[in-house]
Residue frames as qw, qx, qy, qz and C-alpha x, y, z in Angstrom:
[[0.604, 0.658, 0.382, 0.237, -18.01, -6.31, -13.06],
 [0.467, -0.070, 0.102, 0.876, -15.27, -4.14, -14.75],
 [0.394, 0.766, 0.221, -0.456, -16.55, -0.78, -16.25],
 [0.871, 0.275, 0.369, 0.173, -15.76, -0.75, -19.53],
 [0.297, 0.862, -0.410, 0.035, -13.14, 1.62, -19.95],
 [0.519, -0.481, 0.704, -0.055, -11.23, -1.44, -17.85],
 [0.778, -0.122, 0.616, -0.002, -12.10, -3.53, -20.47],
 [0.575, 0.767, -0.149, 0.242, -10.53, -1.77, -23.25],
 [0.138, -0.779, 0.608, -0.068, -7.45, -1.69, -21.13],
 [0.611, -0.420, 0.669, 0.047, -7.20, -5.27, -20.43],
 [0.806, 0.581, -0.035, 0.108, -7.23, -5.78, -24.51],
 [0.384, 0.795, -0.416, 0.218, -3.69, -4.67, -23.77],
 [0.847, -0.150, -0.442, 0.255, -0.81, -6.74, -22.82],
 [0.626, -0.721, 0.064, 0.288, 1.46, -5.77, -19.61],
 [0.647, 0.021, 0.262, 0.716, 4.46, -4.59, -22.74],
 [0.004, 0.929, 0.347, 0.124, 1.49, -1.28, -23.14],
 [0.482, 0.142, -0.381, 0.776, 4.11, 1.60, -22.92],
 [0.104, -0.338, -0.546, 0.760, 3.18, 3.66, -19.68],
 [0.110, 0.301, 0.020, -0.947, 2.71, 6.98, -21.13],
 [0.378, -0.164, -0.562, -0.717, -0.22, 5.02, -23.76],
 [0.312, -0.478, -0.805, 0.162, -1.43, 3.39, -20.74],
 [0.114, -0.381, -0.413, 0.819, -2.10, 6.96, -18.86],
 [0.081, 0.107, -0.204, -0.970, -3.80, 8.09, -21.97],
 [0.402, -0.236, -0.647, -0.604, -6.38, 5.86, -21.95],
 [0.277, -0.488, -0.740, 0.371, -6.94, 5.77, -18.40],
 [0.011, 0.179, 0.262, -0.948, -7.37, 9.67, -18.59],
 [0.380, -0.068, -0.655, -0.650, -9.84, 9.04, -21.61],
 [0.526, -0.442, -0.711, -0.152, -11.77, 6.47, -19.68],
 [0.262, -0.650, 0.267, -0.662, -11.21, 8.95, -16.28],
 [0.875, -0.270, -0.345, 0.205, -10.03, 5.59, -14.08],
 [0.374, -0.855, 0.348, -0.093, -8.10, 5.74, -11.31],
 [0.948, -0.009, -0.196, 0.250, -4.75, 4.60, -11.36],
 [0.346, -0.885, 0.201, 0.239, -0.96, 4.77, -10.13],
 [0.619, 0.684, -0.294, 0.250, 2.21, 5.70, -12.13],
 [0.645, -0.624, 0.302, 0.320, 5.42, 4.24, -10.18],
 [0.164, 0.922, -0.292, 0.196, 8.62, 5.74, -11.16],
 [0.765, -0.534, -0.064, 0.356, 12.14, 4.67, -9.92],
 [0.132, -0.987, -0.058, -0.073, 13.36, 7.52, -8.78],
 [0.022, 0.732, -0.675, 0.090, 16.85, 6.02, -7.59],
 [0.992, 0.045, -0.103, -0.064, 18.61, 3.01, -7.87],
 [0.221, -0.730, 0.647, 0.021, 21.92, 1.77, -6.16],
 [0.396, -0.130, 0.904, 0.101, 23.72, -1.76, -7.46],
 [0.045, 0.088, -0.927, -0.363, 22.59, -4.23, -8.98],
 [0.382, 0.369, 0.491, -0.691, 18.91, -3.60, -9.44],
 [0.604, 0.518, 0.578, 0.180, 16.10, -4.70, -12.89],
 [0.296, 0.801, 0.316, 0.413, 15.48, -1.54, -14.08],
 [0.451, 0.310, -0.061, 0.835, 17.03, 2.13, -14.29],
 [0.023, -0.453, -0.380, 0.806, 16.20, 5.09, -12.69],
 [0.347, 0.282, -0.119, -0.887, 13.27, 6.37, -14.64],
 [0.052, -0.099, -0.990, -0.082, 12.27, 3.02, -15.40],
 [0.414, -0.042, 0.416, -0.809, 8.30, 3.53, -15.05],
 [0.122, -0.233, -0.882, -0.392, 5.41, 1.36, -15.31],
 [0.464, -0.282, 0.000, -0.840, 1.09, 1.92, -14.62],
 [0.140, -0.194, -0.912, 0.332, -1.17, 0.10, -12.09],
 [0.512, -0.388, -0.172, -0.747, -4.90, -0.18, -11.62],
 [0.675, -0.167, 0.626, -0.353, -6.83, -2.57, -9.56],
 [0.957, 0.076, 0.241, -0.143, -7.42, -4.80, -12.41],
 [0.721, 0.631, 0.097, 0.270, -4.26, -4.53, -14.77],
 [0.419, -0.684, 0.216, 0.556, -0.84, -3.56, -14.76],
 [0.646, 0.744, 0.170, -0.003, 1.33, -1.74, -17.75],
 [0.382, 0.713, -0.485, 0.331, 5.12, -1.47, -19.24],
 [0.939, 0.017, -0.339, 0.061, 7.73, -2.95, -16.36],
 [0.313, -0.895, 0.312, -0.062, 10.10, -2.42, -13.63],
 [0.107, 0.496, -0.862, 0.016, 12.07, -5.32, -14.54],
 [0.846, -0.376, -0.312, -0.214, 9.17, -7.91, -12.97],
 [0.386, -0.023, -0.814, 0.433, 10.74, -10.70, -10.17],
 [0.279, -0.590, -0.674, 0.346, 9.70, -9.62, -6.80],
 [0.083, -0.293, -0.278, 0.911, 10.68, -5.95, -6.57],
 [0.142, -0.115, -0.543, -0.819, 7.70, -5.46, -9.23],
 [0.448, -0.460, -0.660, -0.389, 4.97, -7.44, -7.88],
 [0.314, -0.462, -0.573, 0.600, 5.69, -5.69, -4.37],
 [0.036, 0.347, 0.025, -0.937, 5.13, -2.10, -5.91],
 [0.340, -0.140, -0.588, -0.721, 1.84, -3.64, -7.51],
 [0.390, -0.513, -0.760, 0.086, 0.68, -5.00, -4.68],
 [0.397, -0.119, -0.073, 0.907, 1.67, -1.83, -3.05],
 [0.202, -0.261, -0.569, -0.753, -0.38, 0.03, -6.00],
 [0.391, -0.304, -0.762, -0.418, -3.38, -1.84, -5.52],
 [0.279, -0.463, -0.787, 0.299, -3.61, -1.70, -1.84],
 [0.037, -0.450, -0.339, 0.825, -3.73, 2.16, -1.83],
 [0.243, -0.017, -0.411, -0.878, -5.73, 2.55, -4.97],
 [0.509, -0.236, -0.790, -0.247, -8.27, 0.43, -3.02],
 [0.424, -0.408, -0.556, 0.587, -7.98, 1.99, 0.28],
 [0.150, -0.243, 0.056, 0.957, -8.37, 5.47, -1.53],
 [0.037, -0.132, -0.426, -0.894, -11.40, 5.00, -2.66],
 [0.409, -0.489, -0.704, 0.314, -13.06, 4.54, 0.52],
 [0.222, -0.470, -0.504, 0.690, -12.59, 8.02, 1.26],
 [0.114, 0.932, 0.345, -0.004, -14.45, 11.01, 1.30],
 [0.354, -0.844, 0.222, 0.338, -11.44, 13.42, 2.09],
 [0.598, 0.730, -0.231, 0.236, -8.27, 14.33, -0.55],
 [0.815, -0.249, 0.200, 0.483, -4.76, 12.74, 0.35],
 [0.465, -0.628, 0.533, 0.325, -1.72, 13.03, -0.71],
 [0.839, 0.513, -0.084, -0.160, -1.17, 12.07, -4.34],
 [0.808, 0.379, -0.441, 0.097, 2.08, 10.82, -3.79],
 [0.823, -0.496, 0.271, -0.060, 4.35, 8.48, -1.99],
 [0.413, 0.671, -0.615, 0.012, 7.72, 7.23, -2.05],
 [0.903, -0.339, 0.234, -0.121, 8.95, 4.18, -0.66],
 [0.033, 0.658, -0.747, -0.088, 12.54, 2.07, -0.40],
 [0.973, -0.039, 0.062, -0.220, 13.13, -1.31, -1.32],
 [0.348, -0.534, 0.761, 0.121, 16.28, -3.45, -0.51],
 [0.764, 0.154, -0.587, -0.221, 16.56, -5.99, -3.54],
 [0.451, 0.214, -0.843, 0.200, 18.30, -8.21, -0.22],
 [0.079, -0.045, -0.726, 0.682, 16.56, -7.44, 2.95],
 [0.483, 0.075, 0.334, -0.806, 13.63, -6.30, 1.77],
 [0.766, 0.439, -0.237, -0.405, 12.78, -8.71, -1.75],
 [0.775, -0.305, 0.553, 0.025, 15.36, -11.61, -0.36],
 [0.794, 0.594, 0.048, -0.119, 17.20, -11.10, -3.72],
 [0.755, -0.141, 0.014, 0.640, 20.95, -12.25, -4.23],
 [0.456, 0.495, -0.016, 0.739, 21.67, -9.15, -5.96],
 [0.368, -0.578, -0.343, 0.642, 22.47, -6.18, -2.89],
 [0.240, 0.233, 0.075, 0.939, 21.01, -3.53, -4.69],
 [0.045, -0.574, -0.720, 0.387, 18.10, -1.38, -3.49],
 [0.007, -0.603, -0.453, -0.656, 15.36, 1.42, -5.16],
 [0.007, 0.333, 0.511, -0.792, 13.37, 4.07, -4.59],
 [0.032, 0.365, 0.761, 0.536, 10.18, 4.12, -6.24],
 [0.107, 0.129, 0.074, -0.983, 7.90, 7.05, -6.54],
 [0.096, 0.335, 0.908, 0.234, 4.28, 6.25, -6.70],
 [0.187, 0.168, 0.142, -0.957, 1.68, 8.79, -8.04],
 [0.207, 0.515, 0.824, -0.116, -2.33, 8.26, -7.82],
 [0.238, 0.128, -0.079, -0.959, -4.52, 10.10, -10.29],
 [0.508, -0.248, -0.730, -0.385, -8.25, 9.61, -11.01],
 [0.146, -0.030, -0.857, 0.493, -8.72, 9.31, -6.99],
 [0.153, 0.285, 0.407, -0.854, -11.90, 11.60, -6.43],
 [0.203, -0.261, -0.787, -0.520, -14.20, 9.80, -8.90],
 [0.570, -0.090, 0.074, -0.813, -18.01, 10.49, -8.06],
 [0.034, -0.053, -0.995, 0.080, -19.99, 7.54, -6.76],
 [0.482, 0.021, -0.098, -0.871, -22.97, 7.03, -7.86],
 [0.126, 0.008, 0.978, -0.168, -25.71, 3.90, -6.79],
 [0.427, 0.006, -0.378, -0.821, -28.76, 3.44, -8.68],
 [0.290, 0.031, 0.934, -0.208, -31.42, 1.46, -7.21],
 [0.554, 0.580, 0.413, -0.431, -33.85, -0.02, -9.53],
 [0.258, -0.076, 0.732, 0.626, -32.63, -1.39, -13.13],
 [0.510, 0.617, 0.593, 0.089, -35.99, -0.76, -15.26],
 [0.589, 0.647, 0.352, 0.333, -36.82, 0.92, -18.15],
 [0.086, -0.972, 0.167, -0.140, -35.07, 4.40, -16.79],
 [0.540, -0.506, 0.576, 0.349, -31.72, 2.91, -15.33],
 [0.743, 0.112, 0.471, 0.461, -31.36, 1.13, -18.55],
 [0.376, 0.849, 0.293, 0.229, -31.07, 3.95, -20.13],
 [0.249, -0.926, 0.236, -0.161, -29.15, 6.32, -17.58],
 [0.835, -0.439, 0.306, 0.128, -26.92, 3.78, -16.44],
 [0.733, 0.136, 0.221, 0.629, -24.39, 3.61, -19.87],
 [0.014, -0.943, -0.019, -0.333, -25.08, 7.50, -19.93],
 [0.672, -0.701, 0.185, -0.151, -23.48, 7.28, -16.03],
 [0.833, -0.231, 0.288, 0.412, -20.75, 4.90, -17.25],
 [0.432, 0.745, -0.090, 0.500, -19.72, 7.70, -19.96],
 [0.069, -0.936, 0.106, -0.329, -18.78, 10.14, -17.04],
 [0.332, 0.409, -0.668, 0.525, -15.93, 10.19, -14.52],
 [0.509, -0.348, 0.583, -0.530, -17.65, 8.08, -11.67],
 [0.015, 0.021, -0.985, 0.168, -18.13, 4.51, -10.21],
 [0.685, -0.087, -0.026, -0.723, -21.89, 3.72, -10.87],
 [0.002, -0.123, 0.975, -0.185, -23.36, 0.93, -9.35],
 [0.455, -0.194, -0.068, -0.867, -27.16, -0.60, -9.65],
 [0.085, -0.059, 0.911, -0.400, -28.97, -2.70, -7.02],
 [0.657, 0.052, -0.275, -0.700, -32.16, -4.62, -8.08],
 [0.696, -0.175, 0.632, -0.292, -33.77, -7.41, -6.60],
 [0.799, 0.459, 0.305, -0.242, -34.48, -8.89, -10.14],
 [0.437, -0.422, 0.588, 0.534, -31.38, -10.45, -11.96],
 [0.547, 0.527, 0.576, 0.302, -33.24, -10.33, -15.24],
 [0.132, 0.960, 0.068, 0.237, -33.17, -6.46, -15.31],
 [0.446, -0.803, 0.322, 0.229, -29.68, -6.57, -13.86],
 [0.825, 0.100, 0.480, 0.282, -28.33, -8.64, -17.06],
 [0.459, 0.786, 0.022, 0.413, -28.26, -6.08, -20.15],
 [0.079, -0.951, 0.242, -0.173, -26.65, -3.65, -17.91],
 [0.772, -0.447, 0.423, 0.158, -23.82, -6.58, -16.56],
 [0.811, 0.365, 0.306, 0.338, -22.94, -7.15, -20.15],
 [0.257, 0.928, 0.068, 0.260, -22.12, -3.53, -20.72],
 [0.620, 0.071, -0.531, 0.574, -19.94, -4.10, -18.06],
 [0.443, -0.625, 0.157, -0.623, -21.67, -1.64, -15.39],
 [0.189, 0.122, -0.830, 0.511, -21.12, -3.02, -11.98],
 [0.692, -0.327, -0.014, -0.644, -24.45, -4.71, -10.17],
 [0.203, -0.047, 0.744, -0.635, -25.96, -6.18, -7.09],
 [0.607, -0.365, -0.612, -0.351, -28.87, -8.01, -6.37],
 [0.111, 0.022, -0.675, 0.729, -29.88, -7.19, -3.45],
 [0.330, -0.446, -0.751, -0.359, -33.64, -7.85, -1.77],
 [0.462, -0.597, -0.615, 0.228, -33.47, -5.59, 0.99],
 [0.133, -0.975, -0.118, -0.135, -33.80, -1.87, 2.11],
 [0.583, -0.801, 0.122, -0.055, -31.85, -2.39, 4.57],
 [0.727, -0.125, 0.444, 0.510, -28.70, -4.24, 3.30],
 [0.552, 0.564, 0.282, 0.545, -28.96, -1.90, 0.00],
 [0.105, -0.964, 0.051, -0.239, -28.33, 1.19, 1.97],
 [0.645, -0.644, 0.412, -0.012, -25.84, -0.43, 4.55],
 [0.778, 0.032, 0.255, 0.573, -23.62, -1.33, 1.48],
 [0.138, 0.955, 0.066, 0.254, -23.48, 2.54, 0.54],
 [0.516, -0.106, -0.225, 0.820, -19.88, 4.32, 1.26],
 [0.187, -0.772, -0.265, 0.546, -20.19, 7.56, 2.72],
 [0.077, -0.499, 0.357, 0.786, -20.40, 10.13, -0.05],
 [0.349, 0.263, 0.891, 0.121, -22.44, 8.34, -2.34],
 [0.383, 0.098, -0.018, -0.918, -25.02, 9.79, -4.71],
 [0.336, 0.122, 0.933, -0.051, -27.78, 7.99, -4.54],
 [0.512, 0.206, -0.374, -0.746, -30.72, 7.70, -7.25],
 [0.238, 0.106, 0.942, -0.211, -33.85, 5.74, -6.25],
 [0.568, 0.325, -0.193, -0.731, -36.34, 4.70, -8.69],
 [0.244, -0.082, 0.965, -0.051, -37.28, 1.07, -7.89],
 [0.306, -0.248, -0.515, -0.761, -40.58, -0.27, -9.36],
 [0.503, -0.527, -0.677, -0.107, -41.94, -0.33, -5.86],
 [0.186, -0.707, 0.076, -0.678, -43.01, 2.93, -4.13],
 [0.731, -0.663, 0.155, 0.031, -42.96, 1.32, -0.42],
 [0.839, -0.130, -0.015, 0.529, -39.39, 0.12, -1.44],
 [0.270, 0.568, 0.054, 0.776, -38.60, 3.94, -2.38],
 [0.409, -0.816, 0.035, -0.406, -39.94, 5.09, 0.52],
 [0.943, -0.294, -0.061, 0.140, -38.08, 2.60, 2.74],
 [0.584, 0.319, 0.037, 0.746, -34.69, 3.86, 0.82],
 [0.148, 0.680, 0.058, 0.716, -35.20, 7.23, 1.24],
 [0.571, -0.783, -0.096, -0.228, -36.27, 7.18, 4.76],
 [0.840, -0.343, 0.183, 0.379, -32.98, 4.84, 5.80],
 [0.512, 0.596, 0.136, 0.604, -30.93, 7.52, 3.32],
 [0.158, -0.826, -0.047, -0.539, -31.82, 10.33, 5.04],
 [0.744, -0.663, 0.050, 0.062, -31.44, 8.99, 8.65],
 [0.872, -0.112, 0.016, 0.476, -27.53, 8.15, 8.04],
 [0.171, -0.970, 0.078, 0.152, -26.50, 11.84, 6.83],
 [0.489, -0.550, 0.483, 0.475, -23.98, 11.09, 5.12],
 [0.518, 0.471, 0.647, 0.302, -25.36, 11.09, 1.18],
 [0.008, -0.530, -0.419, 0.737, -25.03, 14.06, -0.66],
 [0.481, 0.176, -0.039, -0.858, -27.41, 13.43, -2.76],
 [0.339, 0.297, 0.870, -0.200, -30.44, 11.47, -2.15],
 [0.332, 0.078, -0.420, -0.841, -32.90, 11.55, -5.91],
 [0.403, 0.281, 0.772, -0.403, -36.42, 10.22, -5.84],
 [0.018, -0.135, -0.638, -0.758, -37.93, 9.89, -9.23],
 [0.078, 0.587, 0.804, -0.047, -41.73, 10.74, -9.04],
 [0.038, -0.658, -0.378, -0.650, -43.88, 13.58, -9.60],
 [0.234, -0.368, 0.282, -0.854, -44.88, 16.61, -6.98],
 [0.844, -0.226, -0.284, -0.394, -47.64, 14.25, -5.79],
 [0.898, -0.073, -0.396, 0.179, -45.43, 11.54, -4.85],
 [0.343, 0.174, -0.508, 0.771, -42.87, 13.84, -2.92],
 [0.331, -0.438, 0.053, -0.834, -45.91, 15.14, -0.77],
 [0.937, -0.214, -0.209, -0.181, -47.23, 11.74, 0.27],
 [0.779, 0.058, -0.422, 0.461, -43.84, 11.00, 1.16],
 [0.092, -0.560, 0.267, -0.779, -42.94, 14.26, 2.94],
 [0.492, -0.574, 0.018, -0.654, -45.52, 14.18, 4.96],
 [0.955, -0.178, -0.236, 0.026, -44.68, 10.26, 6.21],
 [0.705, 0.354, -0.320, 0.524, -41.08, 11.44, 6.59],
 [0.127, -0.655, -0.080, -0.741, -41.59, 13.86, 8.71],
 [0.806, -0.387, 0.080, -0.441, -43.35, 11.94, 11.23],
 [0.948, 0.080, -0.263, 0.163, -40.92, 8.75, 10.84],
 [0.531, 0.573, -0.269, 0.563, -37.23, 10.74, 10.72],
 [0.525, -0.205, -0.354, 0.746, -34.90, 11.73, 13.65],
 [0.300, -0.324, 0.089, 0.893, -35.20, 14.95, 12.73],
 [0.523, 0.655, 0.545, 0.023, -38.03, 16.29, 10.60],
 [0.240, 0.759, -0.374, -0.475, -35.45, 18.92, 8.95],
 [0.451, -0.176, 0.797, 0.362, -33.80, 15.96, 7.26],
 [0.564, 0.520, 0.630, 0.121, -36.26, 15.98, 4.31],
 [0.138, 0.917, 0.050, -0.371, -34.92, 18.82, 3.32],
 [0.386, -0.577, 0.696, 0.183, -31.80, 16.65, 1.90],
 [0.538, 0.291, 0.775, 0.157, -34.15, 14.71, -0.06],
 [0.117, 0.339, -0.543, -0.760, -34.27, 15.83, -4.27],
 [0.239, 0.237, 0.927, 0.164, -37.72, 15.23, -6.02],
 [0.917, 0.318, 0.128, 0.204, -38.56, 15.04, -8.46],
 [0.533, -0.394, 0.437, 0.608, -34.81, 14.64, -9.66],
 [0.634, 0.413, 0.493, 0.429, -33.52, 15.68, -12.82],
 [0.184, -0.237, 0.068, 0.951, -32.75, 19.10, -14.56],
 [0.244, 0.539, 0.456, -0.665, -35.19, 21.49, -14.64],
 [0.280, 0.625, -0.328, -0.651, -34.66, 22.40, -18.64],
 [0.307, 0.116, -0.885, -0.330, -34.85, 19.14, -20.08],
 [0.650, 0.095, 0.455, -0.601, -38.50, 18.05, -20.03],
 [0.607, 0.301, -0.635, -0.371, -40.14, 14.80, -21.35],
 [0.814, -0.261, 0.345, -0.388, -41.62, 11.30, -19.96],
 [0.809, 0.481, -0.338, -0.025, -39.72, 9.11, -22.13],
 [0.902, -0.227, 0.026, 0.367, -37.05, 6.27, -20.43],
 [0.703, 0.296, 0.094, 0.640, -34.46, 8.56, -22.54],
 [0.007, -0.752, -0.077, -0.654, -35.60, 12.02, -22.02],
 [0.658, -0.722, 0.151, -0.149, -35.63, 11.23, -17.46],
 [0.814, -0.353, 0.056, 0.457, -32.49, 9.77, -17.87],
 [0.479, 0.549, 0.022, 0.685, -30.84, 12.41, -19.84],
 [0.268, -0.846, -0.029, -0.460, -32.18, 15.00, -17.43],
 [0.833, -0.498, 0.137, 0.198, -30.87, 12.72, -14.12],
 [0.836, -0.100, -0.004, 0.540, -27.57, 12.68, -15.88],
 [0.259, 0.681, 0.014, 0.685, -27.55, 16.35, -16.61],
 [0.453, -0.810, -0.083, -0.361, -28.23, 17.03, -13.41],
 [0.864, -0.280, 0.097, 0.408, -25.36, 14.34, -11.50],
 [0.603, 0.453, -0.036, 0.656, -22.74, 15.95, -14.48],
 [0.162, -0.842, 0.056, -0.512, -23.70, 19.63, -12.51],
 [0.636, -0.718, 0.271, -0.079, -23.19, 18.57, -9.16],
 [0.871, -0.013, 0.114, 0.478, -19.68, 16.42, -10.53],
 [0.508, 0.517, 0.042, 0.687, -18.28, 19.21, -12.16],
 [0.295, -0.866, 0.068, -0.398, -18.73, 21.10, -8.75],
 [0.768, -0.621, 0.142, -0.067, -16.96, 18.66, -7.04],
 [0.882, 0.078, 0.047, 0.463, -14.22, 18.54, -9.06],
 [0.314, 0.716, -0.094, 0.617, -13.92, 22.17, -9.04],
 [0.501, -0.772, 0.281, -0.273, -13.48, 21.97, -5.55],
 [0.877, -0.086, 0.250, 0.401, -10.55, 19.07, -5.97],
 [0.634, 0.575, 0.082, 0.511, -9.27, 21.43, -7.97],
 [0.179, -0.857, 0.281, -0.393, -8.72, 24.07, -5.31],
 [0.561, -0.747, 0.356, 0.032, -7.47, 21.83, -2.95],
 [0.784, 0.217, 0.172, 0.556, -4.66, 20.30, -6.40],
 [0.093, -0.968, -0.129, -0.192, -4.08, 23.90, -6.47],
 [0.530, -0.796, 0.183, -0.230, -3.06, 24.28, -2.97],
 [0.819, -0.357, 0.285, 0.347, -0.59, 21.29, -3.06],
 [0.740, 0.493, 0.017, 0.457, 0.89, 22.26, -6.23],
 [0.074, -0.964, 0.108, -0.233, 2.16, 25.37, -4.15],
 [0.693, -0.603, 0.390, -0.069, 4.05, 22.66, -2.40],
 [0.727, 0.654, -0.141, -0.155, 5.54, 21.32, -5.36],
 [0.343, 0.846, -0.279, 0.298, 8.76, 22.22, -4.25],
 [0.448, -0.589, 0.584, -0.332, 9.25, 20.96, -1.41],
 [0.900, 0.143, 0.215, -0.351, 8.16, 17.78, -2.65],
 [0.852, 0.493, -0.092, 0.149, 10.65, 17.64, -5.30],
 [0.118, 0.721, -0.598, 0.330, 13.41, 18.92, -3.01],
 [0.686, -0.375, 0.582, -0.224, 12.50, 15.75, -0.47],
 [0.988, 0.083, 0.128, -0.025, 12.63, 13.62, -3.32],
 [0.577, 0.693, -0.390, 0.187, 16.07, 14.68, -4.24],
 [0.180, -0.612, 0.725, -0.260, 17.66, 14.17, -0.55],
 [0.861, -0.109, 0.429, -0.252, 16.23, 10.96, -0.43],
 [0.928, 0.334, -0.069, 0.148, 17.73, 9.80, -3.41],
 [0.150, 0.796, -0.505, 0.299, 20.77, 11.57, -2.20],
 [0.651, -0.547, 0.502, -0.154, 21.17, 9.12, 0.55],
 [0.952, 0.023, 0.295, 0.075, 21.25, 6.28, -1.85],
 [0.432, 0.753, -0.316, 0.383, 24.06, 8.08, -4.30],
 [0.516, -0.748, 0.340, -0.243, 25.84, 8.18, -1.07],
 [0.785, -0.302, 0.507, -0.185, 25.53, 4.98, 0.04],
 [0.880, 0.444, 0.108, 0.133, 26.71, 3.56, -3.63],
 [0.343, 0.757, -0.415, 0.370, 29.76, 6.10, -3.20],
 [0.556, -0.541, 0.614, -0.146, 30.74, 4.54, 0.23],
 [0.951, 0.022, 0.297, -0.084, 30.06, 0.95, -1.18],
 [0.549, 0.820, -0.050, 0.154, 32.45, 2.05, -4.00],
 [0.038, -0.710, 0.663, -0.233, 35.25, 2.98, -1.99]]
């Protein structure tokens, strides 16, 4: 399922010029990449500057199509799909050559460089298990913000409203398989309507260390009963210290489907807006490199100038 800033993009046709496509991905806080050709020798679609946009589901504006296009969308796609696997901050850009003959098997013998920049990469992930009367609420809250929410519920009836909205769910009937589809880095937020399945989660959460943050909806009561089982179960009886419960922000009280999911989302926004302020130190840090960046991209294109002034002669 798309989220539904993806499906206000794909209202738009592939003629979208770039620079509106970037504005509504920033709006909707997707990830995509902006390729650029940077240089161009011969006989080639499109000009230097020539740019067009790429998500996973949807391209915008045009390098010229044929092949050299759909290679720097596949391109795109594979690292905007590979990049959001990780936990760790890349590189935001890449450059890359393409022979229109040797590399795209095109009569014409000219050949690009095409600048591809990823923004949007460091999106919060967030995995709700349990679709009732609280997810349905929280969950389009969750699709407002700048992260990937996902919710996993045995019961495809309570997984429906939220599919329409376009939210991304799972059905999924086991502990074990709903944890062991989790990427490292995850937040997780468990509030199933069955306390042994919450307990199950939370235990197989905890053990893997790698979540950082594990929510348990329930009341003081319920985190004590659990404690006390964890404890006794875990690798490690410090691990429960990892575990958040009840969840939610401390200033926003109220029992109401609306009032616990506001709180939960006030609480996620806090810890997001830390973790972007730490992306921000290390965007910072590269900008410092800026320079260097733009001084490799100039010899590179120098080679091809070159190579068009040899052909010339």
């Amino acid at each position: 399922m798309m989220k539904t800033g993806q499906s206000i993009l794909t209202s738009a046709s592939a003629t979208t010029h770039w620079l509106n496509a970037c504005q509504l991905l920033e709006q909707q806080g997707m990830s995509y990449c902006l390729a650029t050709i940077v240089a161009a020798v011969g006989s080639v679609p499109r000009n230097s500057g020539s740019k067009m946009v790429i998500t996973t589901q949807g391209q915008y504006d045009t390098l010229g199509g044929g092949s050299l296009e759909q290679q720097v969308i596949q391109t795109a796609r594979a690292e905007l799909n590979r990049r959001r696997q990780l936990t760790a901050q890349e590189p935001t850009i890449a450059i890359e050559r393409y022979s229109m003959a040797a590399d795209l098997a095109q009569c014409c013998g000219g050949a690009v460089q095409v600048l591809f920049e990823y923004f949007n990469l460091q999106q919060a992930r967030v995995t709700v298990f349990g679709a009732g009367h609280v997810c349905q609420a929280l969950a389009p809250i969750l699709n407002q913000l700048q992260c990937h929410i996902t919710v996993i519920d045995s019961r495809p009836v309570w997984l429906e409203p939220l599919s329409i909205q376009g939210i991304q769910t799972q059905c999924l009937t086991s502990a074990e398989e709903m944890i062991a589809a989790q990427l490292p880095g995850t937040h997780l937020v468990i509030m199933t309507h069955d306390h042994s399945m919450d307990y199950e989660l939370t235990l197989l959460a905890l053990e893997k260390q790698c979540f950082p943050y594990i929510g348990l909806i329930g009341s003081e009561g319920k985190k004590q009963r659990f404690t006390y089982r964890l404890k006794e179960q875990l690798s490690s009886p410090d691990l429960v210290s990892q575990l958040t419960c009840p969840i939610g922000h401390p200033e926003i009280k109220g029992k109401l489907p609306m009032q616990v999911a506001l709180s939960i989302a006030a609480q996620l926004s806090a810890l997001f807006e830390q973790k972007t302020a730490t992306h921000s130190e290390v965007k910072d840090f590269q900008s410092h490199s800026s320079q260097k960046k733009q001084q490799y991209l100039w010899q590179q294109a120098s080679v091809l100038y070159k190579h068009r002034s040899i052909e010339d002669k």
